[in-house]
C-alpha positions, 0 to 999 in steps of 0.5 A, spaced: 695 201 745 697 195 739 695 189 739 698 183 740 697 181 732 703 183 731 706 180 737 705 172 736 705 174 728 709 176 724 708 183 725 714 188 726 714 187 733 714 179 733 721 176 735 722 173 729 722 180 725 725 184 732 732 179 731 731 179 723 731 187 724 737 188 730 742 181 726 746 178 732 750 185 734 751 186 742 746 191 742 742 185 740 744 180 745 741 185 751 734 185 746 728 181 748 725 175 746 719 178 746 717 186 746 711 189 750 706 189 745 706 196 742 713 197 744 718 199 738 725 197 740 728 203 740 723 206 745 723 199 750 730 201 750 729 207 753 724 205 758 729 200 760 734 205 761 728 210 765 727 203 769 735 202 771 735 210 774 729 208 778 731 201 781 739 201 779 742 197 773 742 191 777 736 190 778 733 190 772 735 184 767 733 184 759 729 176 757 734 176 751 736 169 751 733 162 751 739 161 757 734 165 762 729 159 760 733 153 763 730 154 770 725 148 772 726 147 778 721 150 784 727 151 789 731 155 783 724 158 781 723 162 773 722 170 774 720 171 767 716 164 764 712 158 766 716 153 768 710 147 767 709 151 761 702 148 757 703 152 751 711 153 748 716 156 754 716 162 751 709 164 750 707 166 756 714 170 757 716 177 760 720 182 756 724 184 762 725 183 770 725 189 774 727 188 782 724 194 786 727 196 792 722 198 796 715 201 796 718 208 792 721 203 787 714 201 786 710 207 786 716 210 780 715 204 776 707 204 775 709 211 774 713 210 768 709 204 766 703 209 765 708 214 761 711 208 756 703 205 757 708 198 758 704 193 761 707 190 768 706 184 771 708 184 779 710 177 782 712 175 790 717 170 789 716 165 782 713 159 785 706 159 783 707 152 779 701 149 776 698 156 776 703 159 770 709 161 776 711 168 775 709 169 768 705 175 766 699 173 762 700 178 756 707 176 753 712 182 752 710 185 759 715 187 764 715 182 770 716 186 777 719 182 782 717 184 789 721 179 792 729 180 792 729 186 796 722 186 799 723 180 805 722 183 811 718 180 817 717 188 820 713 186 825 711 179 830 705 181 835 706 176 840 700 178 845 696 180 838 699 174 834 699 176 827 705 178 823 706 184 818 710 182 812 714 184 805 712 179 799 718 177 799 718 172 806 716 165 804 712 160 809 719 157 811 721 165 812 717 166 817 717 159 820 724 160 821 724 167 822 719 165 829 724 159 831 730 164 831 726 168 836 724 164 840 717 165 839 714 158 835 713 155 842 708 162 841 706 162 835 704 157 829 704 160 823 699 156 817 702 153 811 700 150 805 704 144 802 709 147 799 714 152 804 717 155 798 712 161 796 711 168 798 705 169 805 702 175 802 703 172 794 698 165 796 694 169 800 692 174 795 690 168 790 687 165 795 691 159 797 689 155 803 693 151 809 691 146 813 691 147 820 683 151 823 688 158 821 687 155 813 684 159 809 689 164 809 685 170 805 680 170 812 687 170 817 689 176 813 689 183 816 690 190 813 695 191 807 698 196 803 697 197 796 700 201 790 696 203 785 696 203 778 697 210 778 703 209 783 699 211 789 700 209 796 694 207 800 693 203 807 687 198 807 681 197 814 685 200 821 691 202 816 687 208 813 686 212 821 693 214 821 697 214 828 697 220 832 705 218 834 707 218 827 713 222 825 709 225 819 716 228 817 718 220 815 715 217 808 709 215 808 710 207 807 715 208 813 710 211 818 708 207 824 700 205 822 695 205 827 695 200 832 689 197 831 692 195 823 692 188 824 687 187 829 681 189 826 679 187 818 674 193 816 676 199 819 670 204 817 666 205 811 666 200 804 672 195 805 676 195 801 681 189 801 677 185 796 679 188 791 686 187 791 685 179 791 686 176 784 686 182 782 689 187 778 687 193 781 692 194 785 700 192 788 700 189 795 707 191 798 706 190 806 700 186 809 699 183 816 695 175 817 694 172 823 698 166 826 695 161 830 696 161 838 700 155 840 695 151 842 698 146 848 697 141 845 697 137 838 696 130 835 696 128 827 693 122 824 691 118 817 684 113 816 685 109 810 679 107 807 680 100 803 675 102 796 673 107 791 666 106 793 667 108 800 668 116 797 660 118 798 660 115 805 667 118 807 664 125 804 657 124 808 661 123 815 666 129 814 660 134 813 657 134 820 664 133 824 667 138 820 661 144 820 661 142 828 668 144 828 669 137 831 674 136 825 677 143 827 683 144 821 682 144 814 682 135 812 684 133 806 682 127 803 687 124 798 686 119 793 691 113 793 695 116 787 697 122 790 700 119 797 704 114 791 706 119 787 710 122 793 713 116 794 715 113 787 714 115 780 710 111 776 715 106 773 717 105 780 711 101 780 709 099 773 711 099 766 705 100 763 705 107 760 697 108 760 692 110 765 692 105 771 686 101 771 682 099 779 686 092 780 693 096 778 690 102 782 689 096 788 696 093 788 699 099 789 695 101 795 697 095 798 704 095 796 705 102 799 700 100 805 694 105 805 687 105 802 684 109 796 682 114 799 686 116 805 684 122 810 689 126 814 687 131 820 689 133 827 686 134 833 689 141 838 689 143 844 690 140 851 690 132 852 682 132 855 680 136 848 684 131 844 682 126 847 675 127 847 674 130 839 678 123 837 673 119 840 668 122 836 672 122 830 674 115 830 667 112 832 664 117 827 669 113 821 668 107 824 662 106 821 665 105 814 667 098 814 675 097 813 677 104 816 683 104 819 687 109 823 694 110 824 698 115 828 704 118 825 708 114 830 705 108 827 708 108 820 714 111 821 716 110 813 710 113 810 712 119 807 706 122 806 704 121 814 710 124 816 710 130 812 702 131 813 705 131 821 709 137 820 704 141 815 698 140 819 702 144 826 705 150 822 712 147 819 713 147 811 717 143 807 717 142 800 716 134 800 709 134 797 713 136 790 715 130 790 708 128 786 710 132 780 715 128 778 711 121 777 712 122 769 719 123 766 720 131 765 713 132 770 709 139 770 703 139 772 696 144 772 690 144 777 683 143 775 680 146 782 673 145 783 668 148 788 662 144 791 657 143 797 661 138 801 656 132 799 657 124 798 653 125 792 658 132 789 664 129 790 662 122 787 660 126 781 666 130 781 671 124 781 667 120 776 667 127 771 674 128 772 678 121 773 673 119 766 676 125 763 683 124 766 683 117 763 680 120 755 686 124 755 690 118 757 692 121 764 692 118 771 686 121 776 691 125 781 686 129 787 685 131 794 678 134 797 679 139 801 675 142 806 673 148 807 668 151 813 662 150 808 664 147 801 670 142 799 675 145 793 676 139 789 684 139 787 686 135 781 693 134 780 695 133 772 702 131 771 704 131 764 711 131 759 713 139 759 717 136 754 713 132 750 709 137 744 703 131 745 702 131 753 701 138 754 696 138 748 693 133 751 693 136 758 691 143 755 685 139 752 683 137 757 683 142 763 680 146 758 674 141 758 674 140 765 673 147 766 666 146 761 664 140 764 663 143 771 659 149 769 655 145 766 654 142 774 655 147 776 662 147 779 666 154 778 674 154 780 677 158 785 683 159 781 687 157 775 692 158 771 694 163 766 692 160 759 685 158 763 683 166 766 678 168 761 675 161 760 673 160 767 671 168 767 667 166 763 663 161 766 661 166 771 656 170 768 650 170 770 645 177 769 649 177 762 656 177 766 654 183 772 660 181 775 665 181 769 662 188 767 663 191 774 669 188 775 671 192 769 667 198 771 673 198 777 679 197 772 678 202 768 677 207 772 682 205 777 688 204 772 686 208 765 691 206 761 691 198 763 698 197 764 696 193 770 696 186 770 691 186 764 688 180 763 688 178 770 683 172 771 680 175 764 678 182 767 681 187 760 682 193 761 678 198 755 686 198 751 686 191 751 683 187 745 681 182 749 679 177 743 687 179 740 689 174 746 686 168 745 690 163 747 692 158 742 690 151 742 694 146 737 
């Protein structure tokens, strides 16, 4: 396969040379703004074609214009480039966005990509903002949209709870899908801070809730998956057959076990793994576990008036949380999170630089929180609640100034009331609201992991908000934490229009990524431009793991068509190295 020298250059495959070659005739206009790489005109013309008899004309659209560019907004998602883009908006882009039907569409398209060797890229909905959206990391890639046709809830299992979904049903889908059938008086469905994106796109990337049904990886339960080479397989349970299946039916139509998403591992390796932040495979159905109502349900905020406070927050947070007295996924948001929600900046200065701590002050004061602001919830019967309160309570109350606030408290708070929803199962799309603290907002994510410790989350907040400030950005974050370990989610907001702010944003998260190998702290997740920076970080034994990773690429999808460069795993016909990002 060719690489992309020839792409970002000024090869006869680059867009500049493609239009000069083509002029503006009306073929022209349905020729993309980037071809796949090692693709000719002519024979992308003729995949297109072979792509339309499989998924119908409609359901295949050419990026071939700068107008399929103007989508910037979460709720009008991009299907072909990065909306938050760090680098120009059009260089992680798609040549084309192919909409499959069902599952056969699917299995034809990896099918055809593997005779033309045309690198694609699959997407549930387009909403991954802040991790390069629905953009394929090798540009010119087609970018398969698994979410306009595939959004089915197949199934609700009320005396099993669990769900088993079709990529295309979002958080706020499958809430609804539950209040329409009357069964969210059963069922609660766990939800991230924003409502909009795919279940199974966020589980697959490891993304997190906040109710104990938070870490949505754990809570997912069988999968069917495409491979690269088209074929169709059933993970865990799903790979013992149901003995009253009708086998004249297709497979992907056929009822699966009963035990499917019962029971995660079936019998011999499992499997599933494999398929997360991966390119070895498309997941097409999967079954997550929803949380039984728990017959009761109680939120609250406890502010803490300094930046000091952070260590001792962190040392009370660790026994409650392994103890399972704080029973969901708390977060610890820094003041300017919760202020971002409520105002940009200017609504609260007119300074243009980082904030210093007495600016950081008034606008705590102002807004009536503290610099550091927990969000959490207590479950089940009144007496439980009652009784893990008690502990909560008298365990921060060790931290002088600490106040604690119900929702009913603070009818006015944004955050608090939003927090209300998230933490019993209800999604919204509020918390987006942060992004817009700068003119023309977009944001990346710095996403370390650590020990759930006073002393890794001050030196995680003094190496990221010092660096934040050297940039000439304001310190945005949460800690999240997990069962064992805390994610540590620094929010970068930057100017997607101004040249300078994304230079500095992408300076500065590459920095970062450096800073914390060096402590010890790898990401979890990321977004496209910084795959192959993190993969490298996590080398040890002279990179075992990236060299197994690749073992299993290679031998499951030969050609490499699948997704190449997926968090920096390249498959043997990719030049790895012919796809460096730029800095500038």
């Amino acid at each position: 396969m060719k690489q992309p020298e020839d792409i970002v250059g000024g090869g006869p495959t680059s867009p500049l040379a493609f239009r000069q070659a083509v002029g503006s005739s009306p073929q022209a206009r349905a020729n993309p703004i980037r071809l796949p790489p090692g693709i000719s005109a002519e024979v992308f013309q003729t995949f297109t074609q072979r792509a339309a008899a499989i998924c119908g004309d409609e359901n295949v659209v050419i990026i071939s214009n700068s107008d399929e560019l103007n989508h910037e907004s979460y709720l009008d998602p991009s299907k072909c480039h990065d909306m938050y883009h760090v680098l120009e908006d059009d260089y992680f882009i798609s040549s084309a966005v192919i909409t499959p039907r069902g599952v056969p569409d699917v299995q034809d398209m990896m099918r055809l990509c593997n005779e033309f060797s045309v690198p694609v890229w699959p997407f549930s909905i387009g909403r991954n903002v802040g991790y390069g959206g629905a953009a394929p990391r090798v540009p010119g890639s087609i970018g398969l949209d698994l979410g306009k046709h595939m959004n089915k809830v197949l199934d609700i299992n009320v005396d099993g709870a669990f769900a088993l979904l079709e990529p295309g049903i979002t958080f706020l889908d499958l809430h609804e899908h539950l209040v329409k059938n009357n069964l969210r008086d059963k069922l609660w469905v766990d939800v991230p801070d924003l409502g909009g994106g795919s279940v199974i796109g966020n589980t697959i990337e490891r993304g997190v809730g906040y109710t104990p049904y938070g870490d949505h990886w754990m809570m997912h339960c069988g999968m069917e998956v495409v491979l690269p080479d088209g074929s169709l397989i059933r993970t865990g349970m799903g790979a013992l057959p149901n003995p009253k299946a009708d086998p004249s039916r297709p497979p992907h139509e056929q009822d699966a076990c009963e035990t499917w998403q019962l029971f995660n591992y079936g019998f011999g390796p499992y499997n599933d793994g494999i398929f997360s932040q991966s390119s070895l495979g498309i997941v097409v159905k999967m079954g997550i576990w929803l949380m039984a109502n728990p017959g009761g349900y109680q939120s609250y905020l406890i502010t803490f008036p300094k930046d000091e406070d952070l260590h001792q927050i962190l040392e009370v947070i660790r026994p409650l949380r392994v103890g399972m007295v704080l029973q969901n996924v708390p977060t610890l948001r820094h003041v300017l999170l919760d202020a971002a929600v409520h105002g940009n900046k200017k609504s609260y200065t007119d300074s243009t630089k980082p904030l210093t701590d007495v600016e950081i002050d008034e606008i705590a004061k102002k807004i009536g929180l503290g610099r550091w602001n927990l969000h959490g919830a207590l479950y089940g019967p009144a007496p439980i609640r009652d009784a893990m309160w008690g502990v909560v309570k008298q365990s921060f109350s060790s931290i002088p100034g600490a106040k604690f606030y119900f929702p009913e408290d603070m009818p006015d708070n944004l955050v608090l009331q939003t927090r209300h929803l998230t933490l019993q199962g209800i999604p919204s799309t509020t918390e987006l609201k942060w992004v817009d603290w700068l003119d023309n907002g977009a944001h990346l994510f710095f996403s370390p992991i650590s020990k759930v410790s006073g002393d890794d989350g001050v030196a995680q907040y003094k190496m990221t908000r010092t660096r934040c400030e050297e940039f000439g950005f304001d310190f945005i974050g949460t800690f999240v934490v997990g069962m064992r370990e805390m994610h540590h989610i620094v929010c970068l907001v930057f100017d997607r229009k101004d040249p300078d702010s994304r230079r500095r944003a992408h300076k500065l998260i590459a920095t970062l990524i450096d800073d914390g190998a060096k402590n010890g702290w790898g990401e979890y997740r990321t977004h496209l431009a910084y795959m192959d920076q993190i993969a490298a970080t996590y080398n040890f034994n002279d990179n075992a793991q990236m060299k197994l990773n690749e073992k299993i690429k290679n031998a499951l999808d030969p050609k490499g068509i699948l997704a190449p460069g997926k968090n920096g795993v390249w498959p043997k016909t990719f030049d790895a190295e012919s796809f460096k990002v730029p800095f500038q």
